[in-house]
C-alpha positions as CSV (number, residue, x, y, z in Angstrom):
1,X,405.0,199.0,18.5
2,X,402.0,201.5,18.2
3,X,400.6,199.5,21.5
4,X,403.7,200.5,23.4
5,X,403.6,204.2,22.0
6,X,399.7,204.2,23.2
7,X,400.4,202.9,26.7
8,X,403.6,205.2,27.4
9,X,401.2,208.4,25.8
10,X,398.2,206.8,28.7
11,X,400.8,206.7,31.7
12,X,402.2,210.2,30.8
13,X,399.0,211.2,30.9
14,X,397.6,209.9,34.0
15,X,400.7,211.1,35.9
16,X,400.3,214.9,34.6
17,X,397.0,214.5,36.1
18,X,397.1,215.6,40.0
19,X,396.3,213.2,42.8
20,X,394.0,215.3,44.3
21,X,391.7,214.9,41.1
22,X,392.6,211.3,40.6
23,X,392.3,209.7,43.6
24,X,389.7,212.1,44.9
25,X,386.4,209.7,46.3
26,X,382.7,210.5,45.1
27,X,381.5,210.8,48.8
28,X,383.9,214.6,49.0
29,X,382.6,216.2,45.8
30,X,381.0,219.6,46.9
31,X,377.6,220.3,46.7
32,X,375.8,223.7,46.2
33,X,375.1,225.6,49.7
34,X,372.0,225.3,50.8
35,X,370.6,227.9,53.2
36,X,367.3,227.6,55.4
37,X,365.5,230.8,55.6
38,X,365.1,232.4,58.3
39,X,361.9,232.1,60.7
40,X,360.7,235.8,62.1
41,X,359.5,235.8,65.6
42,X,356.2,237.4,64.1
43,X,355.0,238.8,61.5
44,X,351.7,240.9,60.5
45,X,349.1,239.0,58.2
46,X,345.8,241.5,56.8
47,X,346.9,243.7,60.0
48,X,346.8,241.4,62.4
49,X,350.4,240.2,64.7
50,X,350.6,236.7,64.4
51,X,353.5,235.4,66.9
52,X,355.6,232.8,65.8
53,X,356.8,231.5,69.2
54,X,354.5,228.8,69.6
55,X,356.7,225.3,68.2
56,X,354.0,224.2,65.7
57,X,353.4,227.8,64.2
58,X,356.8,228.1,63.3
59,X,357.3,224.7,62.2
60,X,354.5,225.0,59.9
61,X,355.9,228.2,58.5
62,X,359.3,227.0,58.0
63,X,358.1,224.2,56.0
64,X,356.0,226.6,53.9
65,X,358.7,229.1,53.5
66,X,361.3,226.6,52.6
67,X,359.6,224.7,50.1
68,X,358.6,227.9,48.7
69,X,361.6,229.6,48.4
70,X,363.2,226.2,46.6
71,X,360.2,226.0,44.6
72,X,362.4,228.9,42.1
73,X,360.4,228.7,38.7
74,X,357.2,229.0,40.4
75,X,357.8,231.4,42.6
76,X,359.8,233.7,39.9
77,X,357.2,233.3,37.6
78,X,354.4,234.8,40.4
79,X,356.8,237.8,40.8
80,X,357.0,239.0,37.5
81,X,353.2,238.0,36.6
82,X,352.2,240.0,39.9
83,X,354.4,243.6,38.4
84,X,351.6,243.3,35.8
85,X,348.5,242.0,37.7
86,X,349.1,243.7,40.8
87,X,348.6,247.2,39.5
88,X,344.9,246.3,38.4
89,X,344.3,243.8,41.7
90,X,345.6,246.4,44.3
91,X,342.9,248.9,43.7
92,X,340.5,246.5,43.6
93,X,341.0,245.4,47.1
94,X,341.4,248.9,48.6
95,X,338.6,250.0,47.1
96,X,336.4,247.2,48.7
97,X,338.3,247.5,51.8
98,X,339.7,244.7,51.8
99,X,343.7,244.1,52.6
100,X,346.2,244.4,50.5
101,X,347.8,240.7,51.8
102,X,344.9,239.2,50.0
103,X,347.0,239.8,46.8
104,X,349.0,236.6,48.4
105,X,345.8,234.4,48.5
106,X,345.4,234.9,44.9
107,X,349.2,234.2,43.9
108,X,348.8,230.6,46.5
109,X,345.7,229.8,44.5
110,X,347.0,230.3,41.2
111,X,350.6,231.4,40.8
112,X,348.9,234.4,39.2
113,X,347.9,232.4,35.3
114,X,345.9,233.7,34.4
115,X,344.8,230.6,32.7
116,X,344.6,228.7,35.8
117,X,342.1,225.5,36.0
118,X,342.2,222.9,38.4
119,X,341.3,219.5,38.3
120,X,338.5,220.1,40.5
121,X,337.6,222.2,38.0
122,X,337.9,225.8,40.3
123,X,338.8,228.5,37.2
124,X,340.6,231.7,37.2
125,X,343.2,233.2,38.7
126,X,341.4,233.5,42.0
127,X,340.2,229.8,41.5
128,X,336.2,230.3,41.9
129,X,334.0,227.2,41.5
130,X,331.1,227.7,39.1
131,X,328.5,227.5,41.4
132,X,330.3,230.3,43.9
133,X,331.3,232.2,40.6
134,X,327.6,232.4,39.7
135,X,326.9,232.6,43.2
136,X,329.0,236.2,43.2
137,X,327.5,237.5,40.0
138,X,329.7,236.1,37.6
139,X,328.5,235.0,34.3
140,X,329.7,231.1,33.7
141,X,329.1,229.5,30.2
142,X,330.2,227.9,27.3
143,X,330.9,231.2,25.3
144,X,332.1,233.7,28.4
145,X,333.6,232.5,31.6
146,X,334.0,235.3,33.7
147,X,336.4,233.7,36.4
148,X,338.7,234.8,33.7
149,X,337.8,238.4,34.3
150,X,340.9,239.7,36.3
151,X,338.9,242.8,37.3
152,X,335.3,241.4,37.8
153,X,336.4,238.4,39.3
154,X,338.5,240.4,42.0
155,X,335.5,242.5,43.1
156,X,333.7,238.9,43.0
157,X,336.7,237.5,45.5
158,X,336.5,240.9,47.6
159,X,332.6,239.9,48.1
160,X,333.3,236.5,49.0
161,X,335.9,237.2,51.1
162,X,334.0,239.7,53.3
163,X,330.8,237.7,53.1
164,X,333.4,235.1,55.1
165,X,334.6,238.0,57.5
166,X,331.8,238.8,59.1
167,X,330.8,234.9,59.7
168,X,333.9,234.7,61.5
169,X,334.2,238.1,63.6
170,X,336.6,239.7,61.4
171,X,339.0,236.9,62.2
172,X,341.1,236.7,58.7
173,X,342.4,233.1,59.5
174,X,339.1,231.3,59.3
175,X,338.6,233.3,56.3
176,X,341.8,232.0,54.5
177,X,341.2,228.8,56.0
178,X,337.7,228.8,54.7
179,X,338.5,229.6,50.9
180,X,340.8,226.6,50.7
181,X,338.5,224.2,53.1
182,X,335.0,225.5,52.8
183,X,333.1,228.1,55.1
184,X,331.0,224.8,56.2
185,X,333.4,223.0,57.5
186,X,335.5,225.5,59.0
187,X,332.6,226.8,60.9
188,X,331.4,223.2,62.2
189,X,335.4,222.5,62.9
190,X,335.9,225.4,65.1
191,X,332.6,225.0,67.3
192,X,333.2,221.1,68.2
193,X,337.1,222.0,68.3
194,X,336.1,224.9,70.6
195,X,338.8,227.4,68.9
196,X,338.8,231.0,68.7
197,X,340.6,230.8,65.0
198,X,342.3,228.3,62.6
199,X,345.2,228.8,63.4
200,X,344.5,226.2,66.4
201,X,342.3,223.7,64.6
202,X,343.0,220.4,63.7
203,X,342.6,220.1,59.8
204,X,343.0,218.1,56.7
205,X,347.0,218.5,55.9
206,X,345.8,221.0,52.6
207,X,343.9,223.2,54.8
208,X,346.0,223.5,57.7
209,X,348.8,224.6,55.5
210,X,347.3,226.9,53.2
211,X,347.4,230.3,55.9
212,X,351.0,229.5,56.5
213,X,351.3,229.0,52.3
214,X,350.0,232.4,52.2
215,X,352.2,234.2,54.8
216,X,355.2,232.4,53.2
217,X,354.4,234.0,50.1
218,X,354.0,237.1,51.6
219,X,357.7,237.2,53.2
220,X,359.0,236.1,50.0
221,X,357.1,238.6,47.6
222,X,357.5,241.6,50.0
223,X,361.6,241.3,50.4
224,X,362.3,238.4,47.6
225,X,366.3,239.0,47.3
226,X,366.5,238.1,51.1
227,X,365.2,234.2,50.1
228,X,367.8,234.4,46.8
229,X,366.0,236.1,44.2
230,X,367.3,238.5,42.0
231,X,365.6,240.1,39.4
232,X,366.0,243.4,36.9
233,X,363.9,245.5,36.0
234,X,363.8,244.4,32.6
235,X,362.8,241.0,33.3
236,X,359.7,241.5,34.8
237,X,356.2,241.5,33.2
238,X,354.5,244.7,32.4
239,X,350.8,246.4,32.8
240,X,349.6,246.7,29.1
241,X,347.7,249.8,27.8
242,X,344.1,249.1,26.3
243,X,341.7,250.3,24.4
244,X,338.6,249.0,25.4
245,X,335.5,248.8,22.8
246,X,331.8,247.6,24.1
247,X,330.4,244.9,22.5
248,X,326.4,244.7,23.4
249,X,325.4,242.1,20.3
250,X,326.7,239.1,19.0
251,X,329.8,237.9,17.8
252,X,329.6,235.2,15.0
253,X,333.8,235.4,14.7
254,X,336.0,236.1,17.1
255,X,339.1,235.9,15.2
256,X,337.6,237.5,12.1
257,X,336.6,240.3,15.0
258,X,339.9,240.5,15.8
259,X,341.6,241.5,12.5
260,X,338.9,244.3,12.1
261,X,340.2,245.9,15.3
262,X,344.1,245.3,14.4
263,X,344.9,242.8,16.5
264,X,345.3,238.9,15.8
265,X,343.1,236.4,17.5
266,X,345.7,235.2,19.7
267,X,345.8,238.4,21.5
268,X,342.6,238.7,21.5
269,X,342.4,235.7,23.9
270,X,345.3,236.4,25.9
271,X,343.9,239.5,27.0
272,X,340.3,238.5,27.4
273,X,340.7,235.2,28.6
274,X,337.2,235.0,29.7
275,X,336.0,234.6,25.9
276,X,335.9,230.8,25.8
277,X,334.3,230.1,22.1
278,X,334.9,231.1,18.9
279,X,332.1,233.3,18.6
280,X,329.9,235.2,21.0
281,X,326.1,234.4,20.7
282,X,324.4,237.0,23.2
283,X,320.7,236.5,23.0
284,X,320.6,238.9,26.1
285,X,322.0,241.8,25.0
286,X,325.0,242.1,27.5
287,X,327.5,244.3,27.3
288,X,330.7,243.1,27.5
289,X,334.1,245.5,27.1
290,X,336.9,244.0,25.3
291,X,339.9,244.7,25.7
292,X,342.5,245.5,22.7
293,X,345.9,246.0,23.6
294,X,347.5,249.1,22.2
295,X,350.7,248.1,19.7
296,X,353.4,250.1,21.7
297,X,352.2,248.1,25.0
298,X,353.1,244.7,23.3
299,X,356.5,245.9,22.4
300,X,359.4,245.0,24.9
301,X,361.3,247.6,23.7
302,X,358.6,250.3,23.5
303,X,356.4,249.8,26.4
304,X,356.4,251.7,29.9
305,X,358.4,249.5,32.3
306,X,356.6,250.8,36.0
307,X,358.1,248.6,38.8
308,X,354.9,247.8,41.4
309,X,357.2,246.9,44.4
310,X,361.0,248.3,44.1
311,X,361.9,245.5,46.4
312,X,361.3,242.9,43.6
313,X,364.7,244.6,41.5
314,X,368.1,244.6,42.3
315,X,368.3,248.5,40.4
């Protein structure tokens, strides 16, 4: 009997049920809409037009420029890290005359962590080698890595880069094609290819890619909500407010260092990510500044909330 009752409750069920939804076959479930963003006929890049008539220049920018804009935890994260790096970056560049696209480079090479470390072992957010690091006056060690010095390893990447600009006659192309494949070999490539920039050399797949990586991220960083991101203001990352204390001896603590100054060790690291060991050992005297974050600027709710580009909100 209670087999009966369970296979009359099964077809009254089924029948409720509307044929659409029954009978409907896998192949006509709908998929989310996928839109291809779209290709400008030019664009500027460090003040320079760069047409995108040509076949293979757009091609190669609508790869970059799709995959980026798909790519949406990476490239949301480089926003909101770039509201708070930005502000310190910007000035850096202008002041070394240097353009303000170069910003771009640095969020390509890094995704702005500041953490950043490659597996060819290139550190910092601006991915320096050691040997070009030290090579740019930045101090490379077990105890202090200054790759991780957002400000002194800026002015170190606006030296580099116009090092590369005047090899190159002002030509920004072979320069970004040279900090991703090596001033050597863009040099040899573009005197036995006979080319006036990189845009028209032949090149390892990484290297011919990375200028049109770097425009890419410029369309997407300068007008982000035409490519389908939407941010508020609130969810960005903010520019912390410092004190900064001088620090000319040793250091046989780091953490203990820390509490003295009201801070926990932690921070202390996050904010001065070039300290690499637990203590500082300093047989030379150097002054380093430090960097202590005030206690309003690591509160959400307390601290300032500027907006670097008003483009990146939807407010």
């Amino acid at each position: 009997m209670k087999k009966i009752i369970h296979t009359i409750l099964f077809a009254a069920a089924l029948a409720a049920v509307p044929a659409t939804h029954a009978q409907q076959p896998a192949s006509s479930r709908i998929f989310s809409r996928v839109v291809n963003p779209d290709i400008p006929s030019s664009m500027t890049l460090c003040g320079k037009n760069v047409s995108l008539d040509r076949t293979d220049m757009y091609e190669r920018l609508d790869r970059e420029l799709t995959s980026m804009a798909y790519t949406h935890g990476n490239t949301l994260l480089t926003i909101k890290r770039a509201n708070k790096l930005f502000p310190v970056m910007a000035p850096i560049l202008k002041s070394n005359g240097v353009p303000q696209d170069i910003l771009y480079l640095a969020c390509v090479e890094s995704s702005l962590n500041p953490r950043a470390l490659s597996p060819a072992k290139a550190g910092g957010i601006w991915q320096f080698m050691p040997a070009t690091a030290r090579q740019y006056g930045l101090e490379v060690s077990d105890e202090v890595d200054e790759r991780y010095n957002l400000e002194k390893a800026t002015a170190a990447a606006c030296r580099y880069l116009k090092n590369s600009l005047s090899k190159y006659g002002g030509n920004w192309s072979s320069v970004l094609a040279s900090y991703n494949g090596g001033p050597a070999r863009i040099s040899s490539e573009l005197g036995n290819q006979q080319a006036e920039n990189a845009f028209d050399l032949y090149l390892t797949d990484e290297t011919s890619r990375y200028m049109f990586r770097v425009m890419a991220m410029k369309l997407i960083m300068e007008n982000p909500a035409a490519y389908g991101f939407g941010l508020r203001t609130h969810q960005l990352y903010f520019p912390q407010e410092y004190k900064e204390v001088k620090v000319s001896g040793s250091v046989a603590d780091w953490a203990s260092w820390a509490k003295e100054h009201g801070i926990s060790y932690r921070q202390l690291r996050d904010d001065n990510p070039w300290i690499r060991a637990r203590k500082l050992t300093n047989k030379s005297g150097k002054t380093y500044t430090v960097k202590v974050a005030t206690a309003a600027s690591t509160s959400r709710a307390k601290q300032k909330r500027p907006v670097f580009n008003s483009n990146w909100v939807r407010e």
